[in-house]
N, C-alpha and C positions, 0 to 999 in steps of 0.2 A: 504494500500500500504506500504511494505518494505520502509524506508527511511534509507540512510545512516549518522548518526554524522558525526561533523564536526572532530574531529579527527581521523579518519578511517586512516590507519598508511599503505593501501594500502598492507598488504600481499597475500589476494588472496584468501586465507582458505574458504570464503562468495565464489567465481566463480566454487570451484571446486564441490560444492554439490548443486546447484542450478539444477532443472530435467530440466529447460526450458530456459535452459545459459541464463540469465533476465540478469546479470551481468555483468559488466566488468570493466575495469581500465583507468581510465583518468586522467593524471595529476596526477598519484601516490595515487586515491581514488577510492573508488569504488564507480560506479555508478551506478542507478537501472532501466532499457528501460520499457518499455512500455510492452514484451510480458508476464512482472514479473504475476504470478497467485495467490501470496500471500500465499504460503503455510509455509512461516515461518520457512523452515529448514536453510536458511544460519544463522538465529539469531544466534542460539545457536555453530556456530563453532566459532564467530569473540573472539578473544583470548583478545579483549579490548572492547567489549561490544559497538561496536559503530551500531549494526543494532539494529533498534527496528522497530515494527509498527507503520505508520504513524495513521493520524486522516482519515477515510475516505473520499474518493471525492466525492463534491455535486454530489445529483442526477441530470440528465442532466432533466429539465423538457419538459414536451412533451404537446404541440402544439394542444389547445384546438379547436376541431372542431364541429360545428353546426350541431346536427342530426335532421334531418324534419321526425314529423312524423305523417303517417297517417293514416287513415281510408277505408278499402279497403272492408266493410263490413261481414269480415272474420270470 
């Protein structure tokens, strides 16, 4: 996931090349929503290096269920 630094100086340059406007401006910074795809092109426009990649998010684990199995003489 796209994270934004803590000094993002809020110009905007990151919102206008994002394909899936993941981006936008709050309180003078930019911030990164939920529909981000992670394709990494705002990095390299922010003119003070403040996008990087974040660490990835845990995998959501899934919900182990009991399989019966049987014998149907097949």
């Amino acid at each position: 996931m796209i994270q934004v630094k803590e000094n993002c100086p809020g110009c905007g340059l990151c919102l206008e090349v994002c394909p899936v406007k993941a981006l936008a401006l709050e309180r003078g910074k930019a911030v990164v929503g939920n529909q981000c795809i992670d394709c990494g092109l705002c990095i390299p426009h922010c003119p003070v290096r403040q996008l990087e990649t974040g660490p990835e998010p845990a995998p959501t684990r899934q919900k182990k269920t009991k399989t019966e199995v049987t014998d149907d003489g097949a």
